[in-house]
N, CA, C and O atoms as a GROMACS GRO file, in nm:
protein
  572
    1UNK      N    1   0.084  -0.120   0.000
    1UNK     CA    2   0.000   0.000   0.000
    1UNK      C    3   0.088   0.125   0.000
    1UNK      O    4   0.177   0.131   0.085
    2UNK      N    5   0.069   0.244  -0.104
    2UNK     CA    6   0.123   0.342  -0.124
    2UNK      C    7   0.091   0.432  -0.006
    2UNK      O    8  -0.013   0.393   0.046
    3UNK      N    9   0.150   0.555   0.066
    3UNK     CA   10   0.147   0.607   0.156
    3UNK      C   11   0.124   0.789   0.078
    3UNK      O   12   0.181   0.829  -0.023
    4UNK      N   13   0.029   0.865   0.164
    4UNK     CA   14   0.044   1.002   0.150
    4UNK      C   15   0.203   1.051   0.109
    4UNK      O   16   0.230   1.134   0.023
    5UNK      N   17   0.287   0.987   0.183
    5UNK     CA   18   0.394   1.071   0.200
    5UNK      C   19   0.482   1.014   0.040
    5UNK      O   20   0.563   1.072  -0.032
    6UNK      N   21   0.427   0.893   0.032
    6UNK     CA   22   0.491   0.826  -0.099
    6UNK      C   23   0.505   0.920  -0.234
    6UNK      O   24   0.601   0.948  -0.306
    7UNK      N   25   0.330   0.964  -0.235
    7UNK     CA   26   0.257   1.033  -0.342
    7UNK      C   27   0.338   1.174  -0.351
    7UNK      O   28   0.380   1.229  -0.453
    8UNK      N   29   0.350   1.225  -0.191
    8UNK     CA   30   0.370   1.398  -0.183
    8UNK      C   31   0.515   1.408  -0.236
    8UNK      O   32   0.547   1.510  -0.297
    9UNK      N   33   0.607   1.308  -0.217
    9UNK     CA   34   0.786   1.302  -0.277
    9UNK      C   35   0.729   1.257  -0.455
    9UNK      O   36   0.822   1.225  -0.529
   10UNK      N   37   0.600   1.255  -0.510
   10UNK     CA   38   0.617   1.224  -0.644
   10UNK      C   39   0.590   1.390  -0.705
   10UNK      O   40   0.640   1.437  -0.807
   11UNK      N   41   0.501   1.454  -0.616
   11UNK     CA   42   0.467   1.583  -0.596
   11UNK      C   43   0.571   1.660  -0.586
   11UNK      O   44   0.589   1.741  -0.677
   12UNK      N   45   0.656   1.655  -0.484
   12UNK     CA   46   0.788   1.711  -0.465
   12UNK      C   47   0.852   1.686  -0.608
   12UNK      O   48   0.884   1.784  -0.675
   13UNK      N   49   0.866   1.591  -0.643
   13UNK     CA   50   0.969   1.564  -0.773
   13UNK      C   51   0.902   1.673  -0.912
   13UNK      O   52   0.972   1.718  -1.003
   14UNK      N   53   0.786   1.691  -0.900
   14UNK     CA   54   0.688   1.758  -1.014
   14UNK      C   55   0.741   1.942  -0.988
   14UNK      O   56   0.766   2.028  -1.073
   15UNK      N   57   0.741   1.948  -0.830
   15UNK     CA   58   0.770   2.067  -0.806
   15UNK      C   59   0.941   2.104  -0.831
   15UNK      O   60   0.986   2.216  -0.854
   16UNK      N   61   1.002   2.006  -0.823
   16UNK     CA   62   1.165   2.028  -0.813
   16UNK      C   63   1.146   2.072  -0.996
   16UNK      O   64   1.183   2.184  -1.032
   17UNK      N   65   1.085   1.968  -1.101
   17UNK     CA   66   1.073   2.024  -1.253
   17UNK      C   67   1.039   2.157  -1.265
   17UNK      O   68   1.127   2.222  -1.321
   18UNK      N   69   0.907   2.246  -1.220
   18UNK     CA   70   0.845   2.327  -1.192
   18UNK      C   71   1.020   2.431  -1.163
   18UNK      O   72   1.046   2.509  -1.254
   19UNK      N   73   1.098   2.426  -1.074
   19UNK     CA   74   1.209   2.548  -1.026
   19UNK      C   75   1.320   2.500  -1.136
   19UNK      O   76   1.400   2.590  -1.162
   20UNK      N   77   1.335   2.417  -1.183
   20UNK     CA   78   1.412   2.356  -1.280
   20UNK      C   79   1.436   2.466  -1.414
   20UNK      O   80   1.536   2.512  -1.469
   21UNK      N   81   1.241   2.483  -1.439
   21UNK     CA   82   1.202   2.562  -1.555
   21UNK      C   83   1.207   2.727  -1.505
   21UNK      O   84   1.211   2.823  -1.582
   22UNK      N   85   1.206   2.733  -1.391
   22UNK     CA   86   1.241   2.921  -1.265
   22UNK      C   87   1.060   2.926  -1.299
   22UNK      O   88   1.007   3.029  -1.340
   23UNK      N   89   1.002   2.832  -1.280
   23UNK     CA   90   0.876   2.853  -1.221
   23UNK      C   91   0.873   2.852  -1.096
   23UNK      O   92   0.978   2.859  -1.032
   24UNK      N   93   0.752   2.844  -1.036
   24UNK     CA   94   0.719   2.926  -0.868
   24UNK      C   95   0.688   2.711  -0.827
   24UNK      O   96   0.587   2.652  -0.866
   25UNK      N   97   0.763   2.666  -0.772
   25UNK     CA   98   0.822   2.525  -0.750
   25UNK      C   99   0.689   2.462  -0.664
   25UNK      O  100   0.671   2.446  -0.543
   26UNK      N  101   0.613   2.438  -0.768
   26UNK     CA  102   0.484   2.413  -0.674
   26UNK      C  103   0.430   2.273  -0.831
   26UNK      O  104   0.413   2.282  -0.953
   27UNK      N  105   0.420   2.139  -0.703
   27UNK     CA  106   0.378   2.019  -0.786
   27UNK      C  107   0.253   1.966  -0.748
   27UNK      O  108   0.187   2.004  -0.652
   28UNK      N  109   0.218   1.854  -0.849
   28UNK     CA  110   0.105   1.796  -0.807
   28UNK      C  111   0.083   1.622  -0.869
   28UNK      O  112   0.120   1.567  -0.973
   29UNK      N  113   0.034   1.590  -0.792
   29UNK     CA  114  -0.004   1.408  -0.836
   29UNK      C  115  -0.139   1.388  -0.831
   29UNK      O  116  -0.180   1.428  -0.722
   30UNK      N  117  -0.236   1.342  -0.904
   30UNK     CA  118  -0.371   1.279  -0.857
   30UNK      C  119  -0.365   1.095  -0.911
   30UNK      O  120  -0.353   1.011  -1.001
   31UNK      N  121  -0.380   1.122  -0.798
   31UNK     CA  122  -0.378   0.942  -0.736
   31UNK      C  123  -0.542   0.889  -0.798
   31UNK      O  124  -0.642   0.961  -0.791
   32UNK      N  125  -0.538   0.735  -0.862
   32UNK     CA  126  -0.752   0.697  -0.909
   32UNK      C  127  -0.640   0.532  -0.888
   32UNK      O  128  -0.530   0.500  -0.935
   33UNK      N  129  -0.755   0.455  -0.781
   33UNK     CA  130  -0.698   0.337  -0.749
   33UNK      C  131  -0.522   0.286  -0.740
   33UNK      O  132  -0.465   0.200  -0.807
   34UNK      N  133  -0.469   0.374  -0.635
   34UNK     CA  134  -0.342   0.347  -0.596
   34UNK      C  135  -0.233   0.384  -0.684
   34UNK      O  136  -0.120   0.383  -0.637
   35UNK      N  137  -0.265   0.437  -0.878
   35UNK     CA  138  -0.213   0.469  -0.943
   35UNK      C  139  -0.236   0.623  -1.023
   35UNK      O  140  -0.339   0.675  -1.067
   36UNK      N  141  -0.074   0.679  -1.022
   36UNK     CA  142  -0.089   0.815  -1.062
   36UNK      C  143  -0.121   0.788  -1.212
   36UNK      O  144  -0.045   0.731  -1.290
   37UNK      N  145  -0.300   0.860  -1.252
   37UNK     CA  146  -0.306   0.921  -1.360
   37UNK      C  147  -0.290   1.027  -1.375
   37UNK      O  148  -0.348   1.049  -1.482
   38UNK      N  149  -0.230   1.155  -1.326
   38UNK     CA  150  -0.172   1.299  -1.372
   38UNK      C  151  -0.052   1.325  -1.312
   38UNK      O  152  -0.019   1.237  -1.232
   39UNK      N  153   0.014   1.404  -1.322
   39UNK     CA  154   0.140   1.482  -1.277
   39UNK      C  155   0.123   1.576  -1.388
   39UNK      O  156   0.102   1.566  -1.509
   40UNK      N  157   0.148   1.730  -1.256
   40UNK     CA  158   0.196   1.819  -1.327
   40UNK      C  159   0.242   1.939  -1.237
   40UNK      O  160   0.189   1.917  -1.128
   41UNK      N  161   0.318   2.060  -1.228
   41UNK     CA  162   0.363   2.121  -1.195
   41UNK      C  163   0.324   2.302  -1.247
   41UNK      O  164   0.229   2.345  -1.312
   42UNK      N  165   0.421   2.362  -1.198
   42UNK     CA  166   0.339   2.567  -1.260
   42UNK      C  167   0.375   2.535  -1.354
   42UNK      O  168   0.460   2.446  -1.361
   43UNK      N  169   0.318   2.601  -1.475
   43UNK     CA  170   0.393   2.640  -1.604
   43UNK      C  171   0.350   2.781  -1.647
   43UNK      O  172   0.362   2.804  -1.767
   44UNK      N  173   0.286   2.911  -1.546
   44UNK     CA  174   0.259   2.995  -1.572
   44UNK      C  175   0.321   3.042  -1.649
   44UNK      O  176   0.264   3.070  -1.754
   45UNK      N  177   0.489   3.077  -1.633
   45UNK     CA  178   0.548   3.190  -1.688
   45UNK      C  179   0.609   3.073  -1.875
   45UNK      O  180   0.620   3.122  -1.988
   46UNK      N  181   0.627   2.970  -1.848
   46UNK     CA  182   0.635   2.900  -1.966
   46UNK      C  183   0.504   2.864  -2.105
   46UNK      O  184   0.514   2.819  -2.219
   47UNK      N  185   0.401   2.906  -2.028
   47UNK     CA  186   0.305   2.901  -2.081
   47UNK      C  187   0.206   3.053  -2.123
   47UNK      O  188   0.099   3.056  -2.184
   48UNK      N  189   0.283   3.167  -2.069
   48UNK     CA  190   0.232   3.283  -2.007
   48UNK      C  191   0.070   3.287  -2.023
   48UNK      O  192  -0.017   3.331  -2.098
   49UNK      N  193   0.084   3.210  -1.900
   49UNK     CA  194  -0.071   3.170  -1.861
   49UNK      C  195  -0.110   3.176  -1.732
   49UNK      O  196  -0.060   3.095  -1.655
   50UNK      N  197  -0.207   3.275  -1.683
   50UNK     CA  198  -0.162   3.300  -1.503
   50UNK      C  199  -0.300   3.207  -1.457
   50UNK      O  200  -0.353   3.244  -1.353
   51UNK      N  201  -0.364   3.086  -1.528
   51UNK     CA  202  -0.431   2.972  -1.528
   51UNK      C  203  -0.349   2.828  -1.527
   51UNK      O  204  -0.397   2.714  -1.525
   52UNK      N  205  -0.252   2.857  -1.528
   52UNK     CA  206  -0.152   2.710  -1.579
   52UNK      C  207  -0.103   2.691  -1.418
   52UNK      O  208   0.017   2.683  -1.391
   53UNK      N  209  -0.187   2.685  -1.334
   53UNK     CA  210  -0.102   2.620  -1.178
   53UNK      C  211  -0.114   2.498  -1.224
   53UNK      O  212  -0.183   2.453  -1.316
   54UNK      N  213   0.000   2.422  -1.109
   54UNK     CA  214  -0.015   2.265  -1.153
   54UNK      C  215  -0.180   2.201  -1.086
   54UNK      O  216  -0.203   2.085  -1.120
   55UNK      N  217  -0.244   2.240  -1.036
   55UNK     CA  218  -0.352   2.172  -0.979
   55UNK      C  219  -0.436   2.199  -1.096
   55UNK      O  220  -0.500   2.101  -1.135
   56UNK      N  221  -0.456   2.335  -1.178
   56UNK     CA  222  -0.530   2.296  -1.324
   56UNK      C  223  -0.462   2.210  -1.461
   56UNK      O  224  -0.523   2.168  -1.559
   57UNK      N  225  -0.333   2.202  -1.432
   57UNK     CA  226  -0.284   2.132  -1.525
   57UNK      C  227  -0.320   1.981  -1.477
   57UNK      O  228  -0.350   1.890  -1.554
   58UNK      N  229  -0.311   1.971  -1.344
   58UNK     CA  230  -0.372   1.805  -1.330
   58UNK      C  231  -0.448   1.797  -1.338
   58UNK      O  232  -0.463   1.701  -1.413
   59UNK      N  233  -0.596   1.860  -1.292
   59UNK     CA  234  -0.696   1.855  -1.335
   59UNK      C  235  -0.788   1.823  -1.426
   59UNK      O  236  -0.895   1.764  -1.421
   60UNK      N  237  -0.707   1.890  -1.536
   60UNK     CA  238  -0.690   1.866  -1.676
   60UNK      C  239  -0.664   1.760  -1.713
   60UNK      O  240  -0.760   1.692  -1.748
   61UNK      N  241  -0.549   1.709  -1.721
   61UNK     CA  242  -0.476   1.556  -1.748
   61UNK      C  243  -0.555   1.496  -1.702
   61UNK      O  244  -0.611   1.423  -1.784
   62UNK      N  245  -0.619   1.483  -1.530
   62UNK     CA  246  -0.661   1.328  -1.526
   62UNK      C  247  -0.790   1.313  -1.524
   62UNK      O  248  -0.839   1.209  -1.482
   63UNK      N  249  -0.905   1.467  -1.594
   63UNK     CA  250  -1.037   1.449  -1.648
   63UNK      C  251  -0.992   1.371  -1.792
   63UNK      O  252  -1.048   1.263  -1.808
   64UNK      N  253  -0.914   1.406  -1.881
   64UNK     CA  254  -0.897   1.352  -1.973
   64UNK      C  255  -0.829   1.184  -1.959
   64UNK      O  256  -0.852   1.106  -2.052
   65UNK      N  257  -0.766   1.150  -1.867
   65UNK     CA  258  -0.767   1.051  -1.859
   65UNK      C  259  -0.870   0.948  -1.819
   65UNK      O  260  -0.882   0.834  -1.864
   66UNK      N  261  -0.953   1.017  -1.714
   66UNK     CA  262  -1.070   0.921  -1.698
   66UNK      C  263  -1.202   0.906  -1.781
   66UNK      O  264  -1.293   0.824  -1.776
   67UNK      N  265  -1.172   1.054  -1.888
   67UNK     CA  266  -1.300   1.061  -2.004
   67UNK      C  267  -1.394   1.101  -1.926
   67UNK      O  268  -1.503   1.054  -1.959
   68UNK      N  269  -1.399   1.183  -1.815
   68UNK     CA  270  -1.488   1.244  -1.796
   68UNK      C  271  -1.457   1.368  -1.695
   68UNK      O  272  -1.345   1.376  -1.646
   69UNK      N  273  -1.544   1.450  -1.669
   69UNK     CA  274  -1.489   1.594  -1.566
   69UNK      C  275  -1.483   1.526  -1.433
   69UNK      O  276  -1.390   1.568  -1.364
   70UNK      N  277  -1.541   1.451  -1.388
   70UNK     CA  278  -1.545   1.482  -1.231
   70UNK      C  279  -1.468   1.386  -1.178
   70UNK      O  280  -1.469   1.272  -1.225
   71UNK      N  281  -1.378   1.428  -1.057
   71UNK     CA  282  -1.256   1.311  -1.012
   71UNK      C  283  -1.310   1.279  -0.902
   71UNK      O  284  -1.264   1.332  -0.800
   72UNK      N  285  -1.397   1.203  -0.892
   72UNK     CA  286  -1.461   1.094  -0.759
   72UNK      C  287  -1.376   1.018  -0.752
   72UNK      O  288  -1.301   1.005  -0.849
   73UNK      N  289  -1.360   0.950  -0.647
   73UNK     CA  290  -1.245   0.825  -0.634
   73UNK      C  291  -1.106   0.869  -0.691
   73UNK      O  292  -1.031   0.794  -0.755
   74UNK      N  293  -1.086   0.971  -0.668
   74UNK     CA  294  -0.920   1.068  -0.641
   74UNK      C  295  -0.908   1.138  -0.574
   74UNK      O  296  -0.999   1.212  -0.536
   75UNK      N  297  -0.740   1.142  -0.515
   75UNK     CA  298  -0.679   1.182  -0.456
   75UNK      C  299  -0.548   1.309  -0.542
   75UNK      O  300  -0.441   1.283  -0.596
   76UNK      N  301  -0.610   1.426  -0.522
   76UNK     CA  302  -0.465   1.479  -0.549
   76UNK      C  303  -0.362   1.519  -0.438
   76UNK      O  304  -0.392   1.558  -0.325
   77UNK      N  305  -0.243   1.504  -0.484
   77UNK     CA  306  -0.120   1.567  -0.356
   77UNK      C  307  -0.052   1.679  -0.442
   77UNK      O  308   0.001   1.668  -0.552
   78UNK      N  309  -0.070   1.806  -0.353
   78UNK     CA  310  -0.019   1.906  -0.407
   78UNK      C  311   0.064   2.036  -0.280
   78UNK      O  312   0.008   2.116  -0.204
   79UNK      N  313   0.207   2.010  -0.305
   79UNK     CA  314   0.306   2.118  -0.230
   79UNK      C  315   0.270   2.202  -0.143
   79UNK      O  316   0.304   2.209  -0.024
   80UNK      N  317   0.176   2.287  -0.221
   80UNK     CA  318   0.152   2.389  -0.169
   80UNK      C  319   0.013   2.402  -0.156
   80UNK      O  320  -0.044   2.348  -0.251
   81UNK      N  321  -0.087   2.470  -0.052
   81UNK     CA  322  -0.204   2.489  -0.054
   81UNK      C  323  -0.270   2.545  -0.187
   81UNK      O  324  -0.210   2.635  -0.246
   82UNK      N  325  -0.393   2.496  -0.238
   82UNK     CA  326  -0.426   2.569  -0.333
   82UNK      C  327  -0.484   2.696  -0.340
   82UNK      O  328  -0.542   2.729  -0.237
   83UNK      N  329  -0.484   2.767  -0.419
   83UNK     CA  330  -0.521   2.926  -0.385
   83UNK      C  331  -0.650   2.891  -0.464
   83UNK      O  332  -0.680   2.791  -0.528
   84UNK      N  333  -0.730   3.030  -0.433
   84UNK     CA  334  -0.873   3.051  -0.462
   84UNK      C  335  -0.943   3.000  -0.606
   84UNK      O  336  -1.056   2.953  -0.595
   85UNK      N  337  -0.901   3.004  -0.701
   85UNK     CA  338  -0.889   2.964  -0.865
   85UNK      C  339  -0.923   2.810  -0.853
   85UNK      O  340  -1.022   2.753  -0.899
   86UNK      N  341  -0.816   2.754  -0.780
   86UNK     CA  342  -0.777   2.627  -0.787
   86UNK      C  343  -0.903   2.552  -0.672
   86UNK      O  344  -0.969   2.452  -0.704
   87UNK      N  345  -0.911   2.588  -0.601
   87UNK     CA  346  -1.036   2.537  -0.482
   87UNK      C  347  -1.118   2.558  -0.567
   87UNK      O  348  -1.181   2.453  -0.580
   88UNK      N  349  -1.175   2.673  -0.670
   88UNK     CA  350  -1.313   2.662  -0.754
   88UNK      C  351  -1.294   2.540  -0.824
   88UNK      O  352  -1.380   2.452  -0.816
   89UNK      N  353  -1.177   2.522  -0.900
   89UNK     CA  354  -1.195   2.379  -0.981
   89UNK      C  355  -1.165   2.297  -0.926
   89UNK      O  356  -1.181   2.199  -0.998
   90UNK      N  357  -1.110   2.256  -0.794
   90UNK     CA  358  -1.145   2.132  -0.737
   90UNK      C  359  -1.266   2.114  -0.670
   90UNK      O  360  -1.287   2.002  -0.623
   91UNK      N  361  -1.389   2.242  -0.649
   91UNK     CA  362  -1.470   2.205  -0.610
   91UNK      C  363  -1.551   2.128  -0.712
   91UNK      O  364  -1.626   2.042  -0.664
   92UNK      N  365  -1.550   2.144  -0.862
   92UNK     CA  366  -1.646   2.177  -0.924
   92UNK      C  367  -1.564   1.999  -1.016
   92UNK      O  368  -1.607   1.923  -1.103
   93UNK      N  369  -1.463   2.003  -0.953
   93UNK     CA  370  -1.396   1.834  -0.966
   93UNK      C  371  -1.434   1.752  -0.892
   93UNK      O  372  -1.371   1.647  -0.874
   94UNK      N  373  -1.533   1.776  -0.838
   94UNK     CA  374  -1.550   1.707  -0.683
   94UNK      C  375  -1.510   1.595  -0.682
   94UNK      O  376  -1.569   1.488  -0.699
   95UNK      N  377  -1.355   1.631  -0.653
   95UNK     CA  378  -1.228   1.547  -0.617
   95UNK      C  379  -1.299   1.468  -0.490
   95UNK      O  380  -1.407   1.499  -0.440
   96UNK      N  381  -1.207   1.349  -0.446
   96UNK     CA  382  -1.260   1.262  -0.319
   96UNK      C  383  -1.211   1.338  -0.204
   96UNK      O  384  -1.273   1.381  -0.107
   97UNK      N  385  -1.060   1.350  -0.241
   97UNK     CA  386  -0.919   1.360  -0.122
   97UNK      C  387  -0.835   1.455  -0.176
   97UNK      O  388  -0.785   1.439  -0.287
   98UNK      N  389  -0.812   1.572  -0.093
   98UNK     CA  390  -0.681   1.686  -0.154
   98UNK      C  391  -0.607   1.662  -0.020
   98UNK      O  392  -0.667   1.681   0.086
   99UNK      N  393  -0.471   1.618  -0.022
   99UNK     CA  394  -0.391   1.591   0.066
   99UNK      C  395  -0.253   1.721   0.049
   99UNK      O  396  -0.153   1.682  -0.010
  100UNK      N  397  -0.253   1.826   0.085
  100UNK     CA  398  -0.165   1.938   0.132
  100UNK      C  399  -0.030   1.932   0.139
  100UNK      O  400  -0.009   1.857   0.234
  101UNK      N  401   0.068   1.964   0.096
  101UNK     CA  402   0.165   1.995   0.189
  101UNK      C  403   0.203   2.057   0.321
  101UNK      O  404   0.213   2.015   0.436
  102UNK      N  405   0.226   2.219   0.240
  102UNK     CA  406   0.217   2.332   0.310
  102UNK      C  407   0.135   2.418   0.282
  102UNK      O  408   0.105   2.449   0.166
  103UNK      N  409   0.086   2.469   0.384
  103UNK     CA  410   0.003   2.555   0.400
  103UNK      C  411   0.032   2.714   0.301
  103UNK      O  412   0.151   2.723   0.270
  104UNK      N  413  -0.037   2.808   0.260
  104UNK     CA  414  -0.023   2.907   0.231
  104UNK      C  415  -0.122   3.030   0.288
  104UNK      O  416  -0.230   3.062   0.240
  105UNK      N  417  -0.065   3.079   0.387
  105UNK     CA  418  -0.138   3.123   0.441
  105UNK      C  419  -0.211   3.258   0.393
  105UNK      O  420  -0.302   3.310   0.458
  106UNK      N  421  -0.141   3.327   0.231
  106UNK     CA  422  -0.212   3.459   0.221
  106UNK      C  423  -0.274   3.424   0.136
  106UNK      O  424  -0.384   3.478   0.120
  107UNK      N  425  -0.229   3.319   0.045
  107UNK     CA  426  -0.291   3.303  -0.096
  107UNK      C  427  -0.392   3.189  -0.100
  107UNK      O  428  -0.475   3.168  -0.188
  108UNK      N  429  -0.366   3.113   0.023
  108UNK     CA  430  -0.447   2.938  -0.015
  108UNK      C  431  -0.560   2.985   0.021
  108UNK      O  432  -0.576   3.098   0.066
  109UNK      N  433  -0.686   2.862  -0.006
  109UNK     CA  434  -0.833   2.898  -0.002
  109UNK      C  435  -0.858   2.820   0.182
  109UNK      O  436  -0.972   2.801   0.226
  110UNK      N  437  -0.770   2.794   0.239
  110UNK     CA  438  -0.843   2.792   0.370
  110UNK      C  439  -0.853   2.918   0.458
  110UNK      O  440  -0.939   2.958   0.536
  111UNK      N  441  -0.748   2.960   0.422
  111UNK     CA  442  -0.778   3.122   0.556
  111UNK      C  443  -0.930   3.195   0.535
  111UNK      O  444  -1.018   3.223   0.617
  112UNK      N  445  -0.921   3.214   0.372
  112UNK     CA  446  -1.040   3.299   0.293
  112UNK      C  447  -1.191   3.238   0.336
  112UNK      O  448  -1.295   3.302   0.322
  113UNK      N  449  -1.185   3.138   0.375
  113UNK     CA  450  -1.327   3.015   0.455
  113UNK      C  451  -1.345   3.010   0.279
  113UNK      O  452  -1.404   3.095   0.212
  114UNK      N  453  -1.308   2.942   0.250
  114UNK     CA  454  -1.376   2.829   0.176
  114UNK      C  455  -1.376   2.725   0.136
  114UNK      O  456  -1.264   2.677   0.150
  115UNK      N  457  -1.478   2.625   0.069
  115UNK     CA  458  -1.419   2.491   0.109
  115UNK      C  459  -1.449   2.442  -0.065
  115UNK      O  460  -1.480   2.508  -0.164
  116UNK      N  461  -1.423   2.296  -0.043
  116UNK     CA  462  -1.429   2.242  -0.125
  116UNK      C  463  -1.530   2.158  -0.192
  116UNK      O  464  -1.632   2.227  -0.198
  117UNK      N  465  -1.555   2.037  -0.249
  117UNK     CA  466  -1.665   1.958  -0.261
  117UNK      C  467  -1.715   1.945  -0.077
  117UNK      O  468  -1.629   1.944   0.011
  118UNK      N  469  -1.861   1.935  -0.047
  118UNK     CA  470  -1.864   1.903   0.088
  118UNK      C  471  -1.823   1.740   0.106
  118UNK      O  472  -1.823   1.698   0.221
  119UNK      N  473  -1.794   1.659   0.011
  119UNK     CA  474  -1.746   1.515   0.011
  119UNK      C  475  -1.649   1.529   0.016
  119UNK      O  476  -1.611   1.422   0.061
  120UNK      N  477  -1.510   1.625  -0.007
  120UNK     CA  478  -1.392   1.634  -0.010
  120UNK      C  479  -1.357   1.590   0.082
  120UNK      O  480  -1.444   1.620   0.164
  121UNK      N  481  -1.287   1.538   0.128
  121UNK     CA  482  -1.170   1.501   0.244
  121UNK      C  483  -1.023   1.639   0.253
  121UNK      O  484  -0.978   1.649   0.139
  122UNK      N  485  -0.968   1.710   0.326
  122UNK     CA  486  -0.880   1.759   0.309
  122UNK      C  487  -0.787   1.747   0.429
  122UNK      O  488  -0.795   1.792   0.543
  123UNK      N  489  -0.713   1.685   0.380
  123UNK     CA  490  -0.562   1.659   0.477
  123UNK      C  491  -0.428   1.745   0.470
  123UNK      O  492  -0.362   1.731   0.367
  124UNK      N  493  -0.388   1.824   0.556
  124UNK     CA  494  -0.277   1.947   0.571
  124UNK      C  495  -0.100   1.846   0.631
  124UNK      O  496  -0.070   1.730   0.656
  125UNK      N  497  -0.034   1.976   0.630
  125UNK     CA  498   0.123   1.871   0.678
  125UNK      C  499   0.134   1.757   0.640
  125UNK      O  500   0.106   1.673   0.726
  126UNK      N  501   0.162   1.721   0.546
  126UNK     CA  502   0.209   1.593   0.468
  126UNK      C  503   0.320   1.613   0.388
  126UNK      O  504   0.318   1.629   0.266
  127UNK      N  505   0.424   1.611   0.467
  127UNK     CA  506   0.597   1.647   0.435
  127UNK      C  507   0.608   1.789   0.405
  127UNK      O  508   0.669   1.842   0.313
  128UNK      N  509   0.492   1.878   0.558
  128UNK     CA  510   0.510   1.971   0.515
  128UNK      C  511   0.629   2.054   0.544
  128UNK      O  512   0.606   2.173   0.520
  129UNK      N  513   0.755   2.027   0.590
  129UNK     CA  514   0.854   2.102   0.623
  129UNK      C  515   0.943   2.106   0.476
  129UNK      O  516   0.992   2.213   0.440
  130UNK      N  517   0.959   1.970   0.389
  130UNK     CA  518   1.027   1.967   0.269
  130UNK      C  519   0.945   2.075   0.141
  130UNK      O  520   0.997   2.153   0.062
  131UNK      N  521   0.843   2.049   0.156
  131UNK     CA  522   0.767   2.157   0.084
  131UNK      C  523   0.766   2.297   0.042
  131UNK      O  524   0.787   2.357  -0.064
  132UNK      N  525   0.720   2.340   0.209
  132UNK     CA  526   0.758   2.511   0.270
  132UNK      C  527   0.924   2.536   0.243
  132UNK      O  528   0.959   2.652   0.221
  133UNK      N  529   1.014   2.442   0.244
  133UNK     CA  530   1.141   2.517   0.249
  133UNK      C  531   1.175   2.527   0.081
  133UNK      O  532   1.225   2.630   0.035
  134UNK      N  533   1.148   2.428   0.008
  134UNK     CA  534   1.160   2.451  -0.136
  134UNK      C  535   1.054   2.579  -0.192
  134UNK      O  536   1.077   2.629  -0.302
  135UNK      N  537   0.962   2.617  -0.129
  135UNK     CA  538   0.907   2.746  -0.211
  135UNK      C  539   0.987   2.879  -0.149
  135UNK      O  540   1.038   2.975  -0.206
  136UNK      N  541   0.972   2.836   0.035
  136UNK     CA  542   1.039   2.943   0.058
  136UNK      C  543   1.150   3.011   0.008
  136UNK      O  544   1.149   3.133  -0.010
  137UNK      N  545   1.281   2.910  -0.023
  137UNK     CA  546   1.391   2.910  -0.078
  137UNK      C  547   1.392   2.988  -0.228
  137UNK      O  548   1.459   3.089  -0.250
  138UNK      N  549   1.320   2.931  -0.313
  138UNK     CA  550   1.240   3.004  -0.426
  138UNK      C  551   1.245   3.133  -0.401
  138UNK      O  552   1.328   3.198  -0.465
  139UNK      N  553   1.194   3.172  -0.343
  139UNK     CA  554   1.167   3.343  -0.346
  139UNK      C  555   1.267   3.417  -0.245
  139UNK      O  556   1.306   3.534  -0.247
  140UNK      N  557   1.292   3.328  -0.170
  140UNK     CA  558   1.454   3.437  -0.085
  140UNK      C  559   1.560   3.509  -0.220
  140UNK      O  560   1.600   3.623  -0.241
  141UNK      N  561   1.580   3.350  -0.310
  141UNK     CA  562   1.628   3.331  -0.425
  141UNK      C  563   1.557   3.527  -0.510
  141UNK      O  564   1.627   3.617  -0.556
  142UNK      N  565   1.468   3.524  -0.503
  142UNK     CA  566   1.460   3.620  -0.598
  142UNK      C  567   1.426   3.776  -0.561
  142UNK      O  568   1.396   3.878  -0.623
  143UNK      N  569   1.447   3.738  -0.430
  143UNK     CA  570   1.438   3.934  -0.322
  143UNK      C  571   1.618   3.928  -0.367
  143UNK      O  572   1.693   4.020  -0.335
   0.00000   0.00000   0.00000
């Protein structure tokens, strides 16, 4: 049996691509029966698309992989909390399970109160110290 923390180091690896490209180092995995159908990471500034977070790029990928919009019976793992954009389309994914890294506390959609599918499951700190220090690091990098 695969573990949260298994998924969030495949996440991590999506996000390490993501700073690779001097995007903002933020990954994602959605897990459908123990196996990743998406990975994807930012590609805002490669895409100059301020819609291209990795949680719509997975989104994307693994509606198209399952042939249909809505991700019941998935799990995505994603770095960083999702910000407001991204909670609309995972609500409207009504994903099963969004499992967190790190938190974001100005930009993510929990401070703002809002939630997700009310079926969602949402799980926070899940390797969240490796997470927070790779974004943090990111932007020390660019003050």
């Amino acid at each position: 049996m695969f573990t949260d923390e298994y998924y969030m180091k495949m996440a991590l690896q999506e996000a390490q691509a993501a700073l690779e490209k001097d995007e903002v180092p933020i990954g994602c995995v959605i897990v459908s029966n123990n196996r990743i159908i998406a990975k994807a990471h930012n590609l805002t500034e490669t895409l100059n698309d301020v819609t291209a977070h990795a949680e719509m790029q997975a989104i994307t990928s693994a509606a198209n992989f399952l042939g249909g919009k809505y991700l019941q019976n998935c799990t995505m793992y994603v770095t960083l909390e999702p910000c407001v954009m991204c909670c609309g389309a995972l609500n409207w994914s009504q994903i099963t399970k969004v499992v967190i890294g790190a938190r974001d506390e100005q930009r993510g959609f929990i401070n703002k109160n809002l939630t997700l599918h009310p079926k969602t499951e949402i799980v926070t700190g899940v390797m969240e110290t490796e997470c927070s220090i790779l974004i943090k690091e990111f932007f020390k990098s660019k003050r």
